[in-house]
KESE-70318 format. One record per atom (N, C-alpha, C): x, y, z; residue in three letters. Coordinates in steps of 0.05 Angstrom, whole numbers, padded with zeros to 5 digits, always signed. Layout:
XYZALA ...
//
This chain:
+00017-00024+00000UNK +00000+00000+00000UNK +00018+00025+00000UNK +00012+00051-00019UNK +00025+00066-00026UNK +00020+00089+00000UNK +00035+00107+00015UNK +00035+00119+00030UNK +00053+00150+00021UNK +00056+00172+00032UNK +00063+00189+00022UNK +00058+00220+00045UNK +00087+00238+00045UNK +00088+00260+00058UNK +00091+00279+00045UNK +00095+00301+00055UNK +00100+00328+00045UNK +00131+00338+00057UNK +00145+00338+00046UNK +00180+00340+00047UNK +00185+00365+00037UNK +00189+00394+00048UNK +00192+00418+00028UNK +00180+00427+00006UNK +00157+00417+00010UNK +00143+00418-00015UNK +00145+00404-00036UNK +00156+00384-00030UNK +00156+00367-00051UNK +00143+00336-00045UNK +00125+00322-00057UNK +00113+00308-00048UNK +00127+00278-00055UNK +00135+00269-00035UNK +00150+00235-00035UNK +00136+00216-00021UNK +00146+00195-00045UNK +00122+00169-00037UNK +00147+00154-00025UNK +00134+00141-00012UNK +00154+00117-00003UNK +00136+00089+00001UNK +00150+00065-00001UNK +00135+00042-00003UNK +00139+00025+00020UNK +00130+00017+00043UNK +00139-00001+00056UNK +00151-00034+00056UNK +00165-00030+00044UNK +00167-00056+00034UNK +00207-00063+00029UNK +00204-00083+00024UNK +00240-00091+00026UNK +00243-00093-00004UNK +00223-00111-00025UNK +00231-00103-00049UNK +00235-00067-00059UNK +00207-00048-00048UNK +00218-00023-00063UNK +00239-00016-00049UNK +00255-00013-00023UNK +00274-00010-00015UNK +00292-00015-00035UNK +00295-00042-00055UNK +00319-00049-00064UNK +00311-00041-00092UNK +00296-00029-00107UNK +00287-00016-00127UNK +00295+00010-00122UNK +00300+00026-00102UNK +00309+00052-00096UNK +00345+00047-00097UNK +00362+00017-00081UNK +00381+00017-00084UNK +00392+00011-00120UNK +00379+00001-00137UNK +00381-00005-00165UNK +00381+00025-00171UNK +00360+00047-00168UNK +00354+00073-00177UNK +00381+00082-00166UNK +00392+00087-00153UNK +00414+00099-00145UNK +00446+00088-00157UNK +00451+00060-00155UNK +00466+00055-00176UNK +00469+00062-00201UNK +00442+00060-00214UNK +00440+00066-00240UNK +00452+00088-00251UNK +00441+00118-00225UNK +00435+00143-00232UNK +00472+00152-00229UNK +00487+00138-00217UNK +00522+00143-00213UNK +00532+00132-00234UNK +00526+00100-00248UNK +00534+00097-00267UNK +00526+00105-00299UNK +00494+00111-00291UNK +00503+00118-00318UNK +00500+00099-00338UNK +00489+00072-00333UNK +00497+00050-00356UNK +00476+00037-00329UNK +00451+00015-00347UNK +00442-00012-00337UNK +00472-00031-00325UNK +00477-00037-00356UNK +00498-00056-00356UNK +00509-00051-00329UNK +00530-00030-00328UNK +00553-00021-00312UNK +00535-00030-00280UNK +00513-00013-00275UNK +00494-00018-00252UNK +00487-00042-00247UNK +00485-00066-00266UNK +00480-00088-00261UNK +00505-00104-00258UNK +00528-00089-00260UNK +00553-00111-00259UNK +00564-00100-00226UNK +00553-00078-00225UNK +00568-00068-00192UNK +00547-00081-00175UNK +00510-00085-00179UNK +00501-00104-00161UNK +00499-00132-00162UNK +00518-00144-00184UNK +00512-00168-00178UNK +00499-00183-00200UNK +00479-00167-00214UNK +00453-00180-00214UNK +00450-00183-00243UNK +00424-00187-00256UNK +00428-00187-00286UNK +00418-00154-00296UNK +00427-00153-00320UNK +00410-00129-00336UNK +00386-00128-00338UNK +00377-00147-00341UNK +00353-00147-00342UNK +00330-00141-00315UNK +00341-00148-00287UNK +00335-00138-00278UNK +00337-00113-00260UNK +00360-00107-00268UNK +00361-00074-00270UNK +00340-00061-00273UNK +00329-00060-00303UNK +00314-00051-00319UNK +00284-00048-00306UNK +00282-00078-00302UNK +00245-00085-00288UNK +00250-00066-00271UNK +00268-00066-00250UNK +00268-00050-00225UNK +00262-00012-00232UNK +00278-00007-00245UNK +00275+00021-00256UNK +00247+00031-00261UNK +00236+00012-00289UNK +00212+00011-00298UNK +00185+00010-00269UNK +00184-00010-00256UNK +00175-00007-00229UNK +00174+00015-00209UNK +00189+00020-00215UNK +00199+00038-00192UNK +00185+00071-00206UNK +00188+00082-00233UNK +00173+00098-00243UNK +00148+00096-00245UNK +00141+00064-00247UNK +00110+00068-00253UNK +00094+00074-00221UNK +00115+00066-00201UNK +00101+00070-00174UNK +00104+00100-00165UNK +00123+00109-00173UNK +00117+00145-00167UNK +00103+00160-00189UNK +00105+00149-00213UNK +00084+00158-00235UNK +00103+00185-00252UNK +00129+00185-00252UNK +00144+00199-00268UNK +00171+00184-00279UNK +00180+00201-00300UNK +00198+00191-00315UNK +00223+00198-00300UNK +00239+00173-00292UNK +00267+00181-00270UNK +00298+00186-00294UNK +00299+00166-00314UNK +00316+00166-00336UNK +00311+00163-00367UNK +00321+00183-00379UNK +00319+00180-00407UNK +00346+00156-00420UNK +00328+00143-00437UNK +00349+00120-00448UNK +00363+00136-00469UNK +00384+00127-00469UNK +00399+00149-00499UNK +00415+00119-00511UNK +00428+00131-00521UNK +00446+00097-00546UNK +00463+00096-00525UNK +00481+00102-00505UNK +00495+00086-00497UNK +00499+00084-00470UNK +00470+00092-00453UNK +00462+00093-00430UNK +00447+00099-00418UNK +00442+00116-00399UNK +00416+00129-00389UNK +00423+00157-00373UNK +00399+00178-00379UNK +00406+00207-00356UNK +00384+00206-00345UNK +00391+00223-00322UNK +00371+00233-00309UNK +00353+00253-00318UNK +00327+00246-00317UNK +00314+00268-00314UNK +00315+00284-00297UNK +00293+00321-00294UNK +00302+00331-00278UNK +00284+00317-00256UNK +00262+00304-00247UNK +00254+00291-00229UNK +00267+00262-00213UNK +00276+00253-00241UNK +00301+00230-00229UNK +00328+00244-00206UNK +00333+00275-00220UNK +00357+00287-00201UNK +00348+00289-00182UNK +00324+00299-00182UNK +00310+00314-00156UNK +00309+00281-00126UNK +00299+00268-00146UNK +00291+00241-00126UNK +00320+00227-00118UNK +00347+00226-00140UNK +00371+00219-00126UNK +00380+00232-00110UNK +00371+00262-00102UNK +00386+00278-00083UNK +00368+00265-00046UNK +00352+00252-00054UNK +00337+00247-00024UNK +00347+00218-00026UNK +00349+00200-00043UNK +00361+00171-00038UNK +00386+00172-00032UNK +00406+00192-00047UNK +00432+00195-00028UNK +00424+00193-00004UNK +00421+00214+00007UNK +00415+00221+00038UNK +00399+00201+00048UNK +00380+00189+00039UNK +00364+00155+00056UNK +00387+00147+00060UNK +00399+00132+00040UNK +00421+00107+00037UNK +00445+00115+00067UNK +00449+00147+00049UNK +00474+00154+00078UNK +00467+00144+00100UNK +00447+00149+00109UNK +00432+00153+00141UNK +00427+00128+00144UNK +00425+00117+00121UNK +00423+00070+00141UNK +00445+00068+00139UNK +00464+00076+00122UNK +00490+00061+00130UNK +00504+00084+00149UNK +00499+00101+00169UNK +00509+00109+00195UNK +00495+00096+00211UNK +00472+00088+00207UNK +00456+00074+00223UNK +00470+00046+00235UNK +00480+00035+00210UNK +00496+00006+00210UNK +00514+00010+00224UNK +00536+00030+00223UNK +00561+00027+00235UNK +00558+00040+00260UNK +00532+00059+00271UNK +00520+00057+00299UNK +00515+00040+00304UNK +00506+00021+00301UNK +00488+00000+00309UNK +00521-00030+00322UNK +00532-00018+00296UNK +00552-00037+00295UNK +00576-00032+00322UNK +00578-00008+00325UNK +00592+00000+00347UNK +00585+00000+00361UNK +00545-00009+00375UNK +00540-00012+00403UNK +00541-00038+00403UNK +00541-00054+00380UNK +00542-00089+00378UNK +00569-00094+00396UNK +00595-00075+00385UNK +00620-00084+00395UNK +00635-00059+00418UNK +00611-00056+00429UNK +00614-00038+00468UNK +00639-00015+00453UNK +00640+00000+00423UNK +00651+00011+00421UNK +00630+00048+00422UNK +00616+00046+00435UNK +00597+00065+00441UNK +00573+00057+00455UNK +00562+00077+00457UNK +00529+00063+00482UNK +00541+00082+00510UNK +00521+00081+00534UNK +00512+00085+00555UNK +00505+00064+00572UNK +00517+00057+00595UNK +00502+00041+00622UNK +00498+00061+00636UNK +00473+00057+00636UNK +00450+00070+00653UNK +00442+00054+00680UNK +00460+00062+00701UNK +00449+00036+00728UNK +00450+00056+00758UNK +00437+00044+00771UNK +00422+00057+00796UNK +00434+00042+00820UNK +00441+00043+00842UNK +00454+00029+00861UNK +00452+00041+00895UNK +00454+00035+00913UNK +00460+00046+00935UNK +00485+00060+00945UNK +00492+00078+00950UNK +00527+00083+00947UNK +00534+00068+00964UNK +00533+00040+00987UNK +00549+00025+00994UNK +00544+00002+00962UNK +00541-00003+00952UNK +00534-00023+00935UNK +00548-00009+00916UNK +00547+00014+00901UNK +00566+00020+00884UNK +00593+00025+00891UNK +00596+00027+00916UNK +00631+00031+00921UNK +00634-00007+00925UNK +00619-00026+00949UNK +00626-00047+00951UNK +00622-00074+00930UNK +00596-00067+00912UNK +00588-00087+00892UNK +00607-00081+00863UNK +00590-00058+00862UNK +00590-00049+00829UNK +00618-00037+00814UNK +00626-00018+00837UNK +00650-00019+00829UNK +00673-00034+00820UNK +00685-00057+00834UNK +00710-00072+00822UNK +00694-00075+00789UNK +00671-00091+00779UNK +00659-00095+00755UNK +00667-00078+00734UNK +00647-00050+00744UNK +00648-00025+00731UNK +00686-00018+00716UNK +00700-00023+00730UNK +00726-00020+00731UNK +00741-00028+00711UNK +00728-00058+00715UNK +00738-00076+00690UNK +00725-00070+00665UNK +00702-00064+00669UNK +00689-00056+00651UNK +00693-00036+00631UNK +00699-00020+00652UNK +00716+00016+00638UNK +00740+00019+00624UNK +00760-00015+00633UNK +00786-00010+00620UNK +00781-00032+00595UNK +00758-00048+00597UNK +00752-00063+00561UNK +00741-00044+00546UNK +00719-00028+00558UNK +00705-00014+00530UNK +00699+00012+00550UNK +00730+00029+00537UNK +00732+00057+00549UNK +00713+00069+00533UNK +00706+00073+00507UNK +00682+00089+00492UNK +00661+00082+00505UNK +00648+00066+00528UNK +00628+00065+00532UNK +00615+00084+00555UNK +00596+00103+00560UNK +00591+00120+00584UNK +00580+00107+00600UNK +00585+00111+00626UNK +00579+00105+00654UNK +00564+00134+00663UNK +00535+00119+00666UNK +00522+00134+00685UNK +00512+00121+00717UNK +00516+00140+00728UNK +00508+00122+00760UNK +00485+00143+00772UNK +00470+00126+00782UNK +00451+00138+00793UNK +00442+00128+00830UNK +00452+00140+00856UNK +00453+00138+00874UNK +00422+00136+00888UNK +00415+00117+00901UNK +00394+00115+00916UNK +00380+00095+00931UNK +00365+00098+00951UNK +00355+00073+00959UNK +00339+00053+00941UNK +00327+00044+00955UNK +00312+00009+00939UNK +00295+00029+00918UNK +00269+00044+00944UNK +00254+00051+00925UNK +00257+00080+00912UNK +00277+00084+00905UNK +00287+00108+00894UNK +00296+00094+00863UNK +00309+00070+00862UNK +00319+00048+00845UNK +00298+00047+00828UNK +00276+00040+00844UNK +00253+00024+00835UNK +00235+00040+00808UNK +00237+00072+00830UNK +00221+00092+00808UNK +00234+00103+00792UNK +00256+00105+00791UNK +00282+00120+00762UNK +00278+00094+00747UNK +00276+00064+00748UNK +00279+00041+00735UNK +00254+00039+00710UNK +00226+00037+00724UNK +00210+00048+00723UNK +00193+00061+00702UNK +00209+00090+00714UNK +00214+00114+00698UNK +00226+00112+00669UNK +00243+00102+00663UNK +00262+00091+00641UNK +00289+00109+00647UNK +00292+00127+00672UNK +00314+00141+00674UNK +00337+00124+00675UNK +00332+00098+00687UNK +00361+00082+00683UNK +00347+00054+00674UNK +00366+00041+00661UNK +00367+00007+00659UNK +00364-00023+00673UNK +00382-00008+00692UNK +00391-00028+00712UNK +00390-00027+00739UNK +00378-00038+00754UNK +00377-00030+00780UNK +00388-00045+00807UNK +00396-00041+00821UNK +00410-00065+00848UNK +00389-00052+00866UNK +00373-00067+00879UNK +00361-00073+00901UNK +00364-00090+00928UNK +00358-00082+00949UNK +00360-00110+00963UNK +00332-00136+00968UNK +00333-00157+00969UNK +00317-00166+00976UNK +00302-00175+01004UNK +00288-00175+01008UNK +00254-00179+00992UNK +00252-00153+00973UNK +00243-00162+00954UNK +00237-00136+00933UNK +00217-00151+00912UNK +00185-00133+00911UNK +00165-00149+00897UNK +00154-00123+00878UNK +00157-00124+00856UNK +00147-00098+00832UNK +00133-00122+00812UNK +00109-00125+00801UNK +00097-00135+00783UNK +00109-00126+00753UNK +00118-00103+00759UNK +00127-00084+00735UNK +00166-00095+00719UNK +00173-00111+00740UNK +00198-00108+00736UNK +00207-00133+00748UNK +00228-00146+00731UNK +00242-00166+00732UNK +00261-00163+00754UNK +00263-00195+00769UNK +00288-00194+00794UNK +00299-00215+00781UNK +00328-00204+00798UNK +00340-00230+00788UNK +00370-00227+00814UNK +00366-00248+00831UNK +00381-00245+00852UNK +00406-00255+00845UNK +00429-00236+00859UNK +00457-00232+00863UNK +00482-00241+00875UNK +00469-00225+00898UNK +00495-00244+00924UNK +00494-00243+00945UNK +00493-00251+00961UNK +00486-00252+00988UNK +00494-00238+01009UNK +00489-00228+01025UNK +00506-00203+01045UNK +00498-00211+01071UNK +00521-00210+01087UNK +00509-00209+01119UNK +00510-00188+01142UNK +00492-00177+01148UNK +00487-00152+01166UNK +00499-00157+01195UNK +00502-00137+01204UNK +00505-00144+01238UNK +00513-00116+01246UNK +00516-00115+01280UNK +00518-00096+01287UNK +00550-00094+01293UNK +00564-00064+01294UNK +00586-00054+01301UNK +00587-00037+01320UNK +00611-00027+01330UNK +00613-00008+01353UNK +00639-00004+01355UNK +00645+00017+01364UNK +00663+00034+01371UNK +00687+00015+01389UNK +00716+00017+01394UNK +00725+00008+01416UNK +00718+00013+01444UNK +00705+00041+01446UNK +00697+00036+01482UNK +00673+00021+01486UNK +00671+00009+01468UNK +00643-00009+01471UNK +00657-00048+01470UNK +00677-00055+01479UNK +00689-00067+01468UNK +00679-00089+01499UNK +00678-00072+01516UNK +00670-00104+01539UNK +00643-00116+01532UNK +00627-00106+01508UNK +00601-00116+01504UNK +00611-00141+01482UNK +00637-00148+01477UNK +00641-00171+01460UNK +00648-00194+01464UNK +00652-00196+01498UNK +00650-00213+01508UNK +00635-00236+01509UNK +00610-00234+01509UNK +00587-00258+01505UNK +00563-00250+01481UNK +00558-00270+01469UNK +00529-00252+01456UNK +00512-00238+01462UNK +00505-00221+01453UNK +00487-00198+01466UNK +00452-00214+01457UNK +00436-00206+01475UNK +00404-00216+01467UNK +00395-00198+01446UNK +00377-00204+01442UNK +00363-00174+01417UNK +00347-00153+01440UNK +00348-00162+01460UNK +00332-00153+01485UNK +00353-00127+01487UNK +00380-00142+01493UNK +00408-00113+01509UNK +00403-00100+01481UNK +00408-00114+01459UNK +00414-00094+01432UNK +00396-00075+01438UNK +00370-00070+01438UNK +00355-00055+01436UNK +00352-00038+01459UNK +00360-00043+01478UNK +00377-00011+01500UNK +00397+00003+01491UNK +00417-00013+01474UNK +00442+00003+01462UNK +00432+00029+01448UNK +00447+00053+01443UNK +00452+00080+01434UNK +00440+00058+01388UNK +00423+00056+01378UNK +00427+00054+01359UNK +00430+00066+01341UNK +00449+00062+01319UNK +00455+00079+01293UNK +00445+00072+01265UNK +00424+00076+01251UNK +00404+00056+01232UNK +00400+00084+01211UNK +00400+00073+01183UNK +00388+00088+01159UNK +00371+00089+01166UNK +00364+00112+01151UNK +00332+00127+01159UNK +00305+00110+01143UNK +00291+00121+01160UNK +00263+00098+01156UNK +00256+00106+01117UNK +00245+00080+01107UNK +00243+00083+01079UNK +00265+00062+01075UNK +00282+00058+01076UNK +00304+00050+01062UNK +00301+00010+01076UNK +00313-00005+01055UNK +00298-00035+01056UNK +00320-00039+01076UNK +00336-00034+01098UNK +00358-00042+01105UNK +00350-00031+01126UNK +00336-00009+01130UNK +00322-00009+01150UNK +00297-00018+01164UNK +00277-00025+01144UNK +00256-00043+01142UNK +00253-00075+01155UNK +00288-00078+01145UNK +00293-00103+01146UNK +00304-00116+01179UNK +00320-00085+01186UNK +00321-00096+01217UNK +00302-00092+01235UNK +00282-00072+01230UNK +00257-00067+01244UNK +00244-00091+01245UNK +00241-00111+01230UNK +00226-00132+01227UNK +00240-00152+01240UNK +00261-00163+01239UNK +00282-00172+01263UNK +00281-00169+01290UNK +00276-00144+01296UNK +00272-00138+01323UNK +00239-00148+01330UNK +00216-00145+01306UNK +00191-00146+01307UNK +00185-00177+01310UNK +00194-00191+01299UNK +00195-00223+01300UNK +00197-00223+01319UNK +00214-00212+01341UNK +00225-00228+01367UNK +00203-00209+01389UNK +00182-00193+01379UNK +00177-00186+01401UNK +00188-00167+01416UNK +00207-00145+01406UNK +00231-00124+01410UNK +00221-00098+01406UNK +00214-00088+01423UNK +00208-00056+01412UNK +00242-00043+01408UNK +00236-00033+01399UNK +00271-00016+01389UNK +00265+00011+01379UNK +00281+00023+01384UNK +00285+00058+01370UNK +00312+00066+01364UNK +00314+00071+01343UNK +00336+00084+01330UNK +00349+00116+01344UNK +00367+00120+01360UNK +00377+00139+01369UNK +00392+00168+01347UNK +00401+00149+01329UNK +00411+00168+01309UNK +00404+00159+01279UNK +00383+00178+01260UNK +00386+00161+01240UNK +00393+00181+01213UNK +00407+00166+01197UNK +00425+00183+01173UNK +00422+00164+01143UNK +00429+00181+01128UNK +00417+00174+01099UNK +00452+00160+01088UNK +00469+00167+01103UNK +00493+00164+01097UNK +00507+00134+01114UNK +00505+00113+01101UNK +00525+00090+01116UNK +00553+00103+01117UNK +00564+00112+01113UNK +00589+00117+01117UNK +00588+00135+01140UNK +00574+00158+01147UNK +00567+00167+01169UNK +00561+00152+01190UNK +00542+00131+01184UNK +00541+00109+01206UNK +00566+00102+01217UNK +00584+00090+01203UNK +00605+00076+01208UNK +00618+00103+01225UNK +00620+00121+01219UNK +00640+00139+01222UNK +00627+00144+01261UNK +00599+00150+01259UNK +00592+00150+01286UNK +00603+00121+01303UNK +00595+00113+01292UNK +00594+00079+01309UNK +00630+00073+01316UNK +00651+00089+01302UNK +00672+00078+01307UNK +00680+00109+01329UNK +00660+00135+01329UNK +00676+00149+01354UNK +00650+00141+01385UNK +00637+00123+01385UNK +00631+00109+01401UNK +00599+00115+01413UNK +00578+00135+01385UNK +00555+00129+01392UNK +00540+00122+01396UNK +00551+00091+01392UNK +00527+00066+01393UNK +00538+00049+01373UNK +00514+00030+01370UNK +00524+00004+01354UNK +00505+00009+01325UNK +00525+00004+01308UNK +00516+00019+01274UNK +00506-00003+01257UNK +00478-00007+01248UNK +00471-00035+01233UNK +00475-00036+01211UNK +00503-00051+01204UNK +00512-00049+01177UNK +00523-00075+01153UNK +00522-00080+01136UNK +00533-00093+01124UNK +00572-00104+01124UNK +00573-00136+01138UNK +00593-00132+01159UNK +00621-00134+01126UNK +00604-00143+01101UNK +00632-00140+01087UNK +00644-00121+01076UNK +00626-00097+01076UNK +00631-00066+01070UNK +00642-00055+01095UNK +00647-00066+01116UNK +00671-00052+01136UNK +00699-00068+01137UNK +00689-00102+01129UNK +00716-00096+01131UNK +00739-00098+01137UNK +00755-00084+01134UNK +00773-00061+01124UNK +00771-00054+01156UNK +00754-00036+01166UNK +00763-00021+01200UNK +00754-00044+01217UNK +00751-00062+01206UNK +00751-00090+01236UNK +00774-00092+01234UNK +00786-00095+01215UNK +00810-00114+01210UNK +00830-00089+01229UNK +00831-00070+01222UNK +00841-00046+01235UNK +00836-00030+01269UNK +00819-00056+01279UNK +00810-00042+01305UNK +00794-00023+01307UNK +00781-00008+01281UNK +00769+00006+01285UNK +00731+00010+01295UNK +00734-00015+01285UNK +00704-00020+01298UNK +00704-00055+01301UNK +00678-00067+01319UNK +00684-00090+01334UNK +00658-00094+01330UNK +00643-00121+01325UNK +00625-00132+01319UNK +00617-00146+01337UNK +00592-00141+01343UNK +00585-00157+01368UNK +00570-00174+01361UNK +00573-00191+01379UNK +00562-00227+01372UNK +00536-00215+01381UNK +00515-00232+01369UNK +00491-00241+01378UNK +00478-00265+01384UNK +00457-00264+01404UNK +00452-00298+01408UNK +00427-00300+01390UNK +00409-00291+01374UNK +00402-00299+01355UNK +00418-00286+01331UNK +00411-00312+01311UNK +00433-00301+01285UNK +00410-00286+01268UNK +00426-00263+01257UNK +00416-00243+01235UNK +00409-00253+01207UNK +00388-00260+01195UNK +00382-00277+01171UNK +00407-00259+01150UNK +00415-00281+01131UNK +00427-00269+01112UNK +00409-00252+01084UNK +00418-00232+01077UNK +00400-00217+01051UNK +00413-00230+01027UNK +00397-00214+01005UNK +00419-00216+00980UNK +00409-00194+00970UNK +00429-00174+00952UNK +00423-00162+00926UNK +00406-00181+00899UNK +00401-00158+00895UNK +00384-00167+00860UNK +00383-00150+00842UNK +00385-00160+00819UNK +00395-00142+00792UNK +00353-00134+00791UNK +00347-00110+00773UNK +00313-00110+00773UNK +00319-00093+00748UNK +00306-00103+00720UNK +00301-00091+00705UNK +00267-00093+00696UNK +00268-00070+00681UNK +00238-00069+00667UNK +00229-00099+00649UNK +00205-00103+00665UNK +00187-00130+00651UNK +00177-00125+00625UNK +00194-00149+00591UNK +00191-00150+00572UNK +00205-00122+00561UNK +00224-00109+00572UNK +00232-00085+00558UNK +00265-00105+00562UNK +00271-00101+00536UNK +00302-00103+00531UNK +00318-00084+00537UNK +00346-00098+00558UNK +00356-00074+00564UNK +00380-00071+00541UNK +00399-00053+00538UNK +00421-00043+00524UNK +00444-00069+00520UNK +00452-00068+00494UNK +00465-00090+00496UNK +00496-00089+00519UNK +00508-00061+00526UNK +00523-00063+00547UNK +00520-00067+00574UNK +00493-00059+00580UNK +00475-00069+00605UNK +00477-00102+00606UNK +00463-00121+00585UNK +00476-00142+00587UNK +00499-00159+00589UNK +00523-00137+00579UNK +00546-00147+00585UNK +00554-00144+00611UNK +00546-00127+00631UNK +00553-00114+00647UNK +00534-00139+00671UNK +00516-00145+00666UNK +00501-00164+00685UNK +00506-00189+00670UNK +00524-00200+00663UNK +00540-00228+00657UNK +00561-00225+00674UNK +00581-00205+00671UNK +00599-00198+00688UNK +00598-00200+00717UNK +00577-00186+00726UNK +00570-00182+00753UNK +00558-00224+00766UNK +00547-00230+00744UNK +00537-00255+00752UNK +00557-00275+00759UNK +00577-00270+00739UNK +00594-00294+00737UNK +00612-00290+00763UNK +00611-00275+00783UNK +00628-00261+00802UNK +00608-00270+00830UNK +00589-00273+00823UNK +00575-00291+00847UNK +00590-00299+00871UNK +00581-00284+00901UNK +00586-00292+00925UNK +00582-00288+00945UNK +00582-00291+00966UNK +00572-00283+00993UNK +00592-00264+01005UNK +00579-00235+01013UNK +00592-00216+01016UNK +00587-00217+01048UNK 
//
């Protein structure tokens, strides 16, 4: 079915179809060489169908594109007029191809991914890294925030990729779990005779506590820990910043509820001390969450192969 716009005033048909597509690439050969023959020996094909193609191709716009002369063919002035817009088609699929071709081979594109800033300094980063020194043309965007901050930029289409923690339930959006993490509480060294025996969830919950602020799944998650057991608890200090946590919790205002493989580093250093508990803290896991039935970027997929194949308990 014949369809048609208004282009500068000039009115162009176009055909949907893959044969007229290749009736436009015959029209354009032709119109450089200059000769069937010549046009049919640079595509391949026979003379003869050169020719049909031409002939077709006029009778479907309904003007004359070339005059035959004895030892070739010219353009008419409607044939010039219509090669000056098939140049420019043709150009624009074949930038198209060698775009297309350069996000095929991570030599261009965007990752678009959303994370927690302990998860992008402790997960995403080493990946990202490697990532950056195989396919430096590729942009890194990061987008900092909790679960459900993740959830609605993901969503949104503002990013691709998203790290969550689990439990995490969106009808809208694919999970796909990661790696496992284990929480617990820290404290300062003058808190250090409390490491003596396990503490109950009973003492925990007298202690000075240091907890991300309500909203956030990490805080959700120990509220419900304490709620299982029958624990009323209150958060003494609460901050949007884990690293602030830590930073309190190691000059000694309490015990900071944190992810024990993102510290570390200042256990190992004395700087903060983990206190046992006599019930154990369930283990979490991260999870990758992209949009349901929406394909993500082909470097987004490279990027969550990577991350997969690296699988572990943090």
């Amino acid at each position: 079915m014949k369809s048609h716009f208004n282009y500068s005033g000039i009115e162009v048909f176009y055909i949907n179809s893959f044969m007229n597509l290749e009736w436009y690439r015959i029209f354009l050969y032709t119109a450089k060489a200059g000769n069937l023959t010549k046009a049919a020996q640079e595509l391949h094909i026979t003379q003869p169908s050169v020719s049909y193609a031409v002939k077709q191709l006029e009778k479907e716009l309904g003007v004359k594109l070339f005059d035959r002369l004895s030892k070739g063919v010219r353009l008419t002035s409607e044939g010039a007029t219509l090669l000056e817009y098939v140049e420019k088609s043709f150009a624009t699929l074949d930038s198209g191809e060698r775009k297309i071709a350069s996000l095929r081979d991570y030599e261009a594109g965007e990752l678009r991914i959303g994370a927690s800033g302990p998860m992008i300094k402790h997960v995403l980063l080493p990946v990202l890294d490697d990532l950056r020194i195989r396919f430096p043309e590729v942009r890194i965007r990061l987008s900092q925030g909790n679960s459900a901050a993740i959830q609605s930029r993901l969503k949104d289409g503002q990013i691709d990729l998203g790290f969550v923690h689990l439990p995490f339930v969106d009808p809208e959006l694919e999970i796909q779990q990661l790696v496992a993490i284990q929480d617990g509480f820290v404290v300062g060294p003058s808190y250090r005779s409390l490491t003596e025996q396990p503490m109950t969830t009973g003492d925990l919950a007298k202690l000075p506590l240091l907890l991300l602020s309500r909203g956030s799944s990490t805080r959700e998650f120990i509220e419900r820990w304490f709620g299982d057991q029958r624990i009323a608890m209150e958060a003494d200090i609460e901050l949007n910043s884990f690293e602030m946590l830590v930073e309190l919790a190691h000059r000694g205002y309490g015990a900071a509820f944190v992810t024990r493989s993102f510290i570390e580093q200042e256990i190992e250093q004395g700087l903060l001390i983990e206190l046992p508990t006599a019930e154990k803290i369930p283990a979490r896991h991260i999870a990758m969450a992209t949009r349901r039935g929406i394909s993500v970027p082909l470097i987004a997929t490279q990027f969550m192969q990577m991350l997969s194949s690296g699988k572990r308990m943090l």
